[in-house]
N, C-alpha and C positions, 0 to 999 in steps of 0.2 A: 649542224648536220642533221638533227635530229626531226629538222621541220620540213626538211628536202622531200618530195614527193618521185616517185619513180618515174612521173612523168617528166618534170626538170629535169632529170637525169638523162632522159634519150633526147629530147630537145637540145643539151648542151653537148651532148656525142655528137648528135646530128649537124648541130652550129661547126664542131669542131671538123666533123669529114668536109664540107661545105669548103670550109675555109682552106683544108688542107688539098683539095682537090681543088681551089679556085686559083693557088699559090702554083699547083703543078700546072695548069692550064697555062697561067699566064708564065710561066717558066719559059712552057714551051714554044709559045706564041712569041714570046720576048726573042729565045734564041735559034730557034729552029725554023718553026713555020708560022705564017700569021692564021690566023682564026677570024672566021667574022665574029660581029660584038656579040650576035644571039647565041654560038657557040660559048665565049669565053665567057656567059654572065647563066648561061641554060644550063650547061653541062654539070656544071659544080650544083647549081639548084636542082636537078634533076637528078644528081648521085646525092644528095642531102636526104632527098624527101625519100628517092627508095632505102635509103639506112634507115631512113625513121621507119616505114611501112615495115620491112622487115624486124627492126630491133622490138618493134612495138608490137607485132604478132608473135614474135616467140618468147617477149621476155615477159608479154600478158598470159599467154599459154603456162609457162614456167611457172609463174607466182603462181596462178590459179590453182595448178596441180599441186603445188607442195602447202598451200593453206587448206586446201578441201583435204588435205590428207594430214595438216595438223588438226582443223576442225573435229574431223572426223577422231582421234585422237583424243584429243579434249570433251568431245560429247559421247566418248564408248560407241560410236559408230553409230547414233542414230539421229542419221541423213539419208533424207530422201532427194526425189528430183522434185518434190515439192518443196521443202525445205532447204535445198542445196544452195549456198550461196554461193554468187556471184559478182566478181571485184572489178571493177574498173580502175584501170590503167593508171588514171585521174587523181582513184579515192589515195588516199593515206593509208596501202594496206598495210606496210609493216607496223602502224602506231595501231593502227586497229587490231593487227594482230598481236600485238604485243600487250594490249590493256585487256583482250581476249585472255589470254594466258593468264595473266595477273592475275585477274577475273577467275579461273578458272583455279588457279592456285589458290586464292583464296577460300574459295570452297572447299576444295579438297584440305586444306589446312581445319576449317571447323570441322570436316567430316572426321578427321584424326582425330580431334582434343575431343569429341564427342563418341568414337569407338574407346578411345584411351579412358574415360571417363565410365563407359558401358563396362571396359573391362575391369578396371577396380571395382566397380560395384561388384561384379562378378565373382569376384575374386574375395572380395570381403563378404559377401554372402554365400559363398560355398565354405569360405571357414566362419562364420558362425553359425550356419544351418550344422555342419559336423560337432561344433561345441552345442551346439543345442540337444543336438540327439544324441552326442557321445557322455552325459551326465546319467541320464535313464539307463543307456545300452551297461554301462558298466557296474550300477547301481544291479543291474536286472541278472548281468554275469556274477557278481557277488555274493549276491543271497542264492541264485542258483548253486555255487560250488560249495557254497557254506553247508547248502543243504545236502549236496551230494558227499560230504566228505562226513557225514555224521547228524548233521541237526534234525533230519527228516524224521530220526526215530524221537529227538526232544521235542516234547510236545509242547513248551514252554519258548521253543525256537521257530518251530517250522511254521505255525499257523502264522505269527508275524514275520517272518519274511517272505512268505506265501503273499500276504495282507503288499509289506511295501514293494516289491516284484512285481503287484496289481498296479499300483499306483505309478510306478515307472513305465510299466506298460501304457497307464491308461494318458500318461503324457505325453509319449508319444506317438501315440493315436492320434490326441488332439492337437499335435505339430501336423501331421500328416493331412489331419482334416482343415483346419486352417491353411495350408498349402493350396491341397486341391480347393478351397474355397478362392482366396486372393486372386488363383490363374482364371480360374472361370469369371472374374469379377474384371480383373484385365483384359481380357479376350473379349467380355462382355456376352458371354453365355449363361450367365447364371439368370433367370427369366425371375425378373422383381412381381409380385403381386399388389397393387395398388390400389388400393381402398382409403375411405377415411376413416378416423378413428381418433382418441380422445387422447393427446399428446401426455396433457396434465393428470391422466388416472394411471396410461401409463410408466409416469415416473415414480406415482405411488407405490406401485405394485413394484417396482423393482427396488425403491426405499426396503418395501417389508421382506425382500428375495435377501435380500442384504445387509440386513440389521444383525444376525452373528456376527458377522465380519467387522460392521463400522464399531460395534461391543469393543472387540476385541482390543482395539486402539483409541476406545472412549472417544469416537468419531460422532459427531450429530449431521445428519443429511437430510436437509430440508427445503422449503423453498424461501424466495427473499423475501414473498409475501404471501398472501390468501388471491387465489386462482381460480376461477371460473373453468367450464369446459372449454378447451382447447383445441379445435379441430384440424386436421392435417391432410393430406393425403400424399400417402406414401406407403413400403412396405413396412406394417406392423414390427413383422419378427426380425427385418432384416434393423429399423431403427431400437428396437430393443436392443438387438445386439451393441449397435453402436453406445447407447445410454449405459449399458451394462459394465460393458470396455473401460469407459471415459471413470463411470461412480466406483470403479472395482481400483483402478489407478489410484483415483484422489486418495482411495482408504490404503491401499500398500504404500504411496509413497507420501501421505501426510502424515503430518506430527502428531503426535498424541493428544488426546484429548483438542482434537482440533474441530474443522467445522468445513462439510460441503454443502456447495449451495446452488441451487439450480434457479434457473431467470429467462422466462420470457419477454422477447420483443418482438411487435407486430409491426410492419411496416408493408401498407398495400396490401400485397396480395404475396407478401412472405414472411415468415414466422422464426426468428431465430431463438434459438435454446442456447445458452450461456451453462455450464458446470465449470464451479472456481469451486476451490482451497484455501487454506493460508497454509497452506504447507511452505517446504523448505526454498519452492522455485526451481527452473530451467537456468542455467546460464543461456544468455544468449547466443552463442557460436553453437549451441546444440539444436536451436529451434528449426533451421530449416531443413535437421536429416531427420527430423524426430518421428514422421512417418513413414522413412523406411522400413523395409524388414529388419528384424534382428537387430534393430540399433538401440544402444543402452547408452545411457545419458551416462552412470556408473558402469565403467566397466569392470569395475572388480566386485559387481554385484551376484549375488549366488543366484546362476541363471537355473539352479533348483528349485525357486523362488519364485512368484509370481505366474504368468502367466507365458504362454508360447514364444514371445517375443512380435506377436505377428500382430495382435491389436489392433491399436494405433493405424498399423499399415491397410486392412481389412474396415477398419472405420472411416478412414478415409476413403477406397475407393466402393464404399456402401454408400456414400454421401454423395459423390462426385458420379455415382451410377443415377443417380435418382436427379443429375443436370445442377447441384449444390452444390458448395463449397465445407470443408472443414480446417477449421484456424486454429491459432495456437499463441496466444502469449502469455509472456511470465517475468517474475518482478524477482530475483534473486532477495529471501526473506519474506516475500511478501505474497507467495503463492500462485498459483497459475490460472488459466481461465479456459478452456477450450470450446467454440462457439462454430454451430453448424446450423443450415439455413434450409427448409422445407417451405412447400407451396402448402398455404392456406388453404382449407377447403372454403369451396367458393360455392357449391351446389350442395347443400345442406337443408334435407328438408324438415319439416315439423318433426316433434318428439325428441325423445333421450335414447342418448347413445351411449352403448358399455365405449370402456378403454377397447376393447377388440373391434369396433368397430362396427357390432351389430345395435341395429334399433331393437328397443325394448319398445314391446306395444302394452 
């Protein structure tokens, strides 16, 4: 039944009136009155063909309308009288319209698992954006009440909670700022500045920005080997940041007395930067949320600790702004590697160039 076309359909009505009009004919002729032969063989062919003419003009009208008006349905109404389609009698509309539907189910099915998926993100980022900024906010209410309920005259109290009250504040500034940064990175409003500049001085400079910190965990951050000038082009401060990010992580989340290591690779006319550890490693079921917002590998990490949670997420789309990629793998014990890809400079004329980018003459 399924392969029956609508056209079979009036064709074997048609066969049928024929038949049953050819049966009353000859009834009649048999008992009543005789008919010449062109009567008893015309009349029943001529009431055949007008069922067909008529079944076939209202039941093509019929479909017609009620598929331009599931179409119409199915595409959110947009159909024109260019676009409009039109079915013949012929075609196979109900299979057509039915694998239409399917068709159209189907999409609407990804559209769900992919609103459904927008909305947990959603949902999990509005409750850790509130655990991010509810650690400061209550930290910052603390020493406030502590102060107002007596310590303001201890002068052995108030300066230092004055002090950590700054530094609550000044976290969540820099949650705020990372914010409005990430959206404008998203939207692709934040306007990149593109010059070249010395890749390999820039990571020195941020080695020496960061040498208290790698101290503090008898960290060494070096390169794999001896480096020539490195040239790039891309935004300076915007790829600082991202190096900063990446060399700031290895030191929080590497082991003691451990070792980062930075590594270039040239290939053509693009330039990949490698920063590994032998730190503690990613599980794998973590690597591919790792550059969302807010997402912590440890979730029972002190998110007083470290950095905004936004990083990762802002170095990626610093990277991805500039038409590059940033990757991510990791060896459980065996440390992690995260590797980001920039365009070579390719018009580099005579002379020396700082890490900033300016020729020295």
């Amino acid at each position: 039944m399924r392969n029956i076309k609508p056209i079979h359909l009036l064709l074997g009505g048609s066969a049928i009136i024929f038949g049953l009009t050819f049966l009353i004919t000859f009834i009649i002729d048999f008992q009543i009155m005789n008919f010449p032969f062109w009567v008893l063989i015309g009349l029943p062919l001529t009431t055949g063909l007008i069922s067909f003419g008529v079944f076939y003009f209202f039941i093509k009208h019929f479909i017609n309308d009620r598929l331009k008006l599931l179409y119409r349905s199915i595409r959110k109404g947009k159909m024109n009288t260019e676009t409009e389609i039109k079915f013949k009698i012929t075609d196979d509309v109900i299979a057509n319209a039915e694998l239409e539907t399917q068709k159209w189910t189907e999409e609407r099915n990804i559209e769900i698992s992919k609103l459904k998926e927008q909305e947990e993100f959603r949902r999990e980022f509005l409750g850790n954006l509130a655990h991010e900024l509810k650690t400061p906010i209550f930290s910052i209410q603390g020493y406030i009440l502590t102060l107002l309920e007596g310590g303001l005259e201890d002068e052995t109290v108030n300066i230092k909670f004055l002090e950590r009250a700054s530094k609550a504040t000044d976290r969540m500034v820099n949650i705020i700022e990372d914010l409005d940064q990430i959206t404008k990175l998203e939207v692709n409003t934040l306007k990149l500045e593109i010059r070249q500049f010395d890749i390999q001085e820039l990571v020195k400079e941020i080695f020496d920005s960061l040498e208290d910190k790698a101290k503090s965990k008898n960290i060494k951050l070096t390169f794999s080997k001896e480096y020539g000038s490195i040239f790039v082009n891309a935004d300076r401060a915007k790829i600082s940041q991202v190096l900063i990010n990446l060399l700031t992580n290895s030191i929080f989340y590497g082991n003691q007395d451990g070792i980062t290591t930075v590594r270039f690779y040239a290939m053509d006319e693009i330039l990949t930067t490698e920063v590994s550890d032998n730190g503690p490693g990613i599980e794998e079921k973590h690597l591919p949320r790792l550059f969302e917002r807010f997402y912590r590998v440890e979730k029972s990490r002190n998110r007083n600790e470290g950095g905004s949670g936004l990083g990762l997420a802002i170095a990626k789309h610093i990277i991805e702004s500039h038409g590059q990629t940033l990757s991510v793998r990791s060896s459980i014990g065996l440390g992690s590697t995260f590797a980001f890809s920039l365009d070579k400079s390719k018009n580099r004329t005579s002379g020396l160039y700082s890490s900033r980018g300016i020729q020295i003459k």
